[in-house]
C-alpha positions as a LaTeX table, in Angstrom:
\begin{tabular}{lrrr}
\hline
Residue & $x$ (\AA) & $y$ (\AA) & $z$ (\AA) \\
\hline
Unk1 & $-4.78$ & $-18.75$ & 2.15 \\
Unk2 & $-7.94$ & $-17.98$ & 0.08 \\
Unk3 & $-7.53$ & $-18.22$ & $-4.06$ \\
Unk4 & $-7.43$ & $-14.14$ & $-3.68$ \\
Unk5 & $-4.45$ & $-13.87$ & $-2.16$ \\
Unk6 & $-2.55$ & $-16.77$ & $-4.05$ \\
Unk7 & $-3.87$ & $-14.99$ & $-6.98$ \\
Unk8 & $-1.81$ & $-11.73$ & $-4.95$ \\
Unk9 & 1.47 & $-13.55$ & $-4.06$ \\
Unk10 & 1.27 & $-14.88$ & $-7.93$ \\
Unk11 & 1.10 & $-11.41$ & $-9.47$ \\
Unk12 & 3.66 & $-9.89$ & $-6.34$ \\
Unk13 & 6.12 & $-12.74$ & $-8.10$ \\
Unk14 & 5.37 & $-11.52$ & $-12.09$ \\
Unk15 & 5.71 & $-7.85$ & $-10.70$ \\
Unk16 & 9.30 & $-8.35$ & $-9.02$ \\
Unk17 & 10.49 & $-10.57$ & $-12.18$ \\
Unk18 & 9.12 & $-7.64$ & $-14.40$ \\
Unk19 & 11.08 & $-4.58$ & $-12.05$ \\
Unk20 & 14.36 & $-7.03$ & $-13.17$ \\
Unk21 & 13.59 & $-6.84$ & $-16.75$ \\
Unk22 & 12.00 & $-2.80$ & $-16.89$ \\
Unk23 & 15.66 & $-1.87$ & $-15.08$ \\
Unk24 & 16.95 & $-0.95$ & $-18.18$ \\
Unk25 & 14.83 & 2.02 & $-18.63$ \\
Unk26 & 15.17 & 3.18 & $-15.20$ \\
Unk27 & 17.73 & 5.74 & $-14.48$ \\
Unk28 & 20.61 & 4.30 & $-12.76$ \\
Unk29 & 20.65 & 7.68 & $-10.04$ \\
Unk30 & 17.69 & 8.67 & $-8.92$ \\
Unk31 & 16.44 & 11.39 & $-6.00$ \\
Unk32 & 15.27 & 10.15 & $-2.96$ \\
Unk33 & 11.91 & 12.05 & $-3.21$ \\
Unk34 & 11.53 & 10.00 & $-6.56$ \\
Unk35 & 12.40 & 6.59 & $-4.81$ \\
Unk36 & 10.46 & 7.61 & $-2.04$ \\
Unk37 & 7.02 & 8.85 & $-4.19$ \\
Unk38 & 7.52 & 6.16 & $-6.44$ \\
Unk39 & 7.83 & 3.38 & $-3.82$ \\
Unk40 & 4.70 & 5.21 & $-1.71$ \\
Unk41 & 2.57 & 5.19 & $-4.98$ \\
Unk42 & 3.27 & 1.31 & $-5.57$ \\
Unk43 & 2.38 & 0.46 & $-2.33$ \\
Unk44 & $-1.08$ & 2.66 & $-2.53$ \\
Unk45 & $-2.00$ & 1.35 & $-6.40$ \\
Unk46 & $-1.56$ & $-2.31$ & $-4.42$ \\
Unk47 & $-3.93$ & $-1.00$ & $-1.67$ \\
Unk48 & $-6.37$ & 0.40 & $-4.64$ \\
Unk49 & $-6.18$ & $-3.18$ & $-6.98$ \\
Unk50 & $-6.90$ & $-4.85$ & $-4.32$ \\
Unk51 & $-9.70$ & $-3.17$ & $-3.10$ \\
Unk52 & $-11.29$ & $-3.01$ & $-6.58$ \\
Unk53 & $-10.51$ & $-6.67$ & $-6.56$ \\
Unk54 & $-12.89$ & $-7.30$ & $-3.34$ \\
Unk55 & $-15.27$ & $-4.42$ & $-4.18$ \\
Unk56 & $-16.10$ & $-6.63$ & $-7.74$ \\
Unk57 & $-16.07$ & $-9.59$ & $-5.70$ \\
Unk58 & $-18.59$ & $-8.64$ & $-3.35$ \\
Unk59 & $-20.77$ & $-7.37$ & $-5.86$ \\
Unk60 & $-21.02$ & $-11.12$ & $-7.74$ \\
Unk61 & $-22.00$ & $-11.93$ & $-4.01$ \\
Unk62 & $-25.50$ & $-11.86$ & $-2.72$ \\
Unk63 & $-24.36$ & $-10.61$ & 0.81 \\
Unk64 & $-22.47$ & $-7.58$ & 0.65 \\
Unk65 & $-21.36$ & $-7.71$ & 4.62 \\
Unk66 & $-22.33$ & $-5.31$ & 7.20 \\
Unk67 & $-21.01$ & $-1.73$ & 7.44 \\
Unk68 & $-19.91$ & $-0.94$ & 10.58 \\
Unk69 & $-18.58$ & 2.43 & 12.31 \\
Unk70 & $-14.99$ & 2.31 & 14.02 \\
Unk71 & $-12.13$ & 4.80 & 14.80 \\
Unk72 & $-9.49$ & 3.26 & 12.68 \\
Unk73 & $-7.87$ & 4.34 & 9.19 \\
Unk74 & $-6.02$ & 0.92 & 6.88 \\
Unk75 & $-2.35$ & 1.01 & 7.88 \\
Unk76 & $-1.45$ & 0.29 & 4.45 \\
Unk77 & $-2.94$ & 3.34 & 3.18 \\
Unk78 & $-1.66$ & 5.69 & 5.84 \\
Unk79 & 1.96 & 4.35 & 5.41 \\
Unk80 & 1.44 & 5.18 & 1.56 \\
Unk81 & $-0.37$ & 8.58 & 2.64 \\
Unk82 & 2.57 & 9.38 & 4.88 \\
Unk83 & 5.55 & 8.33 & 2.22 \\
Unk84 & 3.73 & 10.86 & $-0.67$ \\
Unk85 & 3.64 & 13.15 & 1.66 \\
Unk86 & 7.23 & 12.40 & 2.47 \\
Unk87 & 8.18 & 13.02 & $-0.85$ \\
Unk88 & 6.72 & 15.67 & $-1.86$ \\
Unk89 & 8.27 & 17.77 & 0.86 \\
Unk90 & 11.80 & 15.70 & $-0.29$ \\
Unk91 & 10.80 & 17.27 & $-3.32$ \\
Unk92 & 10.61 & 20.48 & $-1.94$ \\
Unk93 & 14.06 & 20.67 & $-0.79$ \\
Unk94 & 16.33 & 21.77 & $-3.95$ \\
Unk95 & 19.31 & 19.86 & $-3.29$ \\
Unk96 & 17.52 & 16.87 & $-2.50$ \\
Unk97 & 20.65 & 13.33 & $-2.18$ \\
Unk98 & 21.00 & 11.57 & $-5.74$ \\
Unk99 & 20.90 & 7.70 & $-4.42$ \\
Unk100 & 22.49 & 5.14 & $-6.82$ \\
Unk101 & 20.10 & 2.08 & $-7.44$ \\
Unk102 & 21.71 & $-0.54$ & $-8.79$ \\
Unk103 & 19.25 & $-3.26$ & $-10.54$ \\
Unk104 & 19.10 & $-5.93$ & $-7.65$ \\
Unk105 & 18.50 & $-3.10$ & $-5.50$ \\
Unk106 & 15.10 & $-1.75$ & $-7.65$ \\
Unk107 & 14.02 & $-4.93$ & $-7.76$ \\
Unk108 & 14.37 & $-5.79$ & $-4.20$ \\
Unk109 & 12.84 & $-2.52$ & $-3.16$ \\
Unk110 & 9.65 & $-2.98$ & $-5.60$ \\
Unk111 & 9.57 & $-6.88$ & $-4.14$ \\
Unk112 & 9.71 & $-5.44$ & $-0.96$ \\
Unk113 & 7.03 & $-2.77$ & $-0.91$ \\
Unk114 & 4.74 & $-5.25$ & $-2.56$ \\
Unk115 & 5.24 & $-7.91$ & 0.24 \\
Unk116 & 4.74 & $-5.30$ & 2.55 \\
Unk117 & 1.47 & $-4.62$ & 1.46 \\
Unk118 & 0.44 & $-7.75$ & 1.02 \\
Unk119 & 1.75 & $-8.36$ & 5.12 \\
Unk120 & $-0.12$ & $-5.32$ & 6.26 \\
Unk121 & $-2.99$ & $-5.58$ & 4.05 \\
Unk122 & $-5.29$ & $-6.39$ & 6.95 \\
Unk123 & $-4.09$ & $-4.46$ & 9.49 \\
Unk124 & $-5.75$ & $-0.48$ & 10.84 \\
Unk125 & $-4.65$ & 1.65 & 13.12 \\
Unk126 & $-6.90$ & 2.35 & 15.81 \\
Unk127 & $-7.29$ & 5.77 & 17.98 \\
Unk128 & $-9.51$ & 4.76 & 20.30 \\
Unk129 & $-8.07$ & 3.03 & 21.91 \\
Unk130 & $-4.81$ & 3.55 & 20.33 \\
Unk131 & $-3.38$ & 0.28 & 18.83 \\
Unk132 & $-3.04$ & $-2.16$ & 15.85 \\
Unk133 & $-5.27$ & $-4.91$ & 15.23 \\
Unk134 & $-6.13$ & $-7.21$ & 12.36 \\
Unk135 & $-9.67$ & $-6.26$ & 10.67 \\
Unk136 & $-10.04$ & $-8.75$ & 7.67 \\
Unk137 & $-12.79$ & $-6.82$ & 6.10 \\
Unk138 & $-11.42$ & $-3.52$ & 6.54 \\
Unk139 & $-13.32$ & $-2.47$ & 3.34 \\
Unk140 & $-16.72$ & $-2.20$ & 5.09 \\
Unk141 & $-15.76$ & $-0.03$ & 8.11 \\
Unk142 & $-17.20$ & 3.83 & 8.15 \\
Unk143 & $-14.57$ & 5.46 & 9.02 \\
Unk144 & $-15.42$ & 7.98 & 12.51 \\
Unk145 & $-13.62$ & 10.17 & 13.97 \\
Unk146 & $-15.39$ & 11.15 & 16.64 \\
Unk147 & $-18.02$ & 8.94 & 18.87 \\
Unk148 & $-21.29$ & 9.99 & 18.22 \\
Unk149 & $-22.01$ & 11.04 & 21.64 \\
Unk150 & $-19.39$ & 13.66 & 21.57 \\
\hline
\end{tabular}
């Protein structure tokens, strides 16, 4: 592991000993388009640090890496795109389910959202051809959605 991501994994620990000790503020029933746009913004302000994080890096740096084109989109941000989106058609629905969230359970599910990121930090989704796949620099890719021959 580079000192980046210890650096990560060290702030993913303060974070989950910090959602144990902000519980007390937090209501103890929530909606699940709150749980669910809260959870989905954590996960994409992760995605964003981070990506300042390398974007300051890389400027320190001499070589700033080669841009290349490819038909993928970061599966981190698309899961976060997907859960806002999520939400705010939970929040839509008037009678949306009050969920109890106990304080293990907050700070399990802010753990886990943050270890999730960190898991799929380097991963895109491809279209073509349709897949997965690890792209460590992710941050340098032009994002097409077409070829240009089409």
């Amino acid at each position: 592991m580079t000192r980046a991501e210890w650096i990560e994994v060290l702030a993913i620990a303060v974070l989950a000993a910090a959602s144990w000790l902000v519980w007390p503020g937090v209501s103890a029933f929530l909606p699940l388009w709150e749980i669910t746009l809260g959870l989905s913004a954590l996960l994409l302000a992760h995605s964003l640090v981070r990506d300042i994080a390398i974007l300051l890096r890389s400027r320190r740096s001499a070589s700033t890496g080669l841009r290349k084109e490819a038909h993928c989109f970061c599966l981190e941000s698309t899961a976060g795109s997907i859960g806002i989106v999520a939400g705010a058609m939970l929040a839509g629905f008037a009678g949306s389910t009050q969920v109890e969230i106990k304080r293990w359970g907050f700070s399990m599910a802010v753990t886990g959202i943050m270890i999730l990121g960190f898991v799929v930090k380097d991963l895109v989704i491809s279209w073509s051809p349709f897949g997965v796949r690890r792209e460590t620099d992710h941050l340098n890719l032009i994002v097409r959605w077409r070829s240009k021959a089409e």
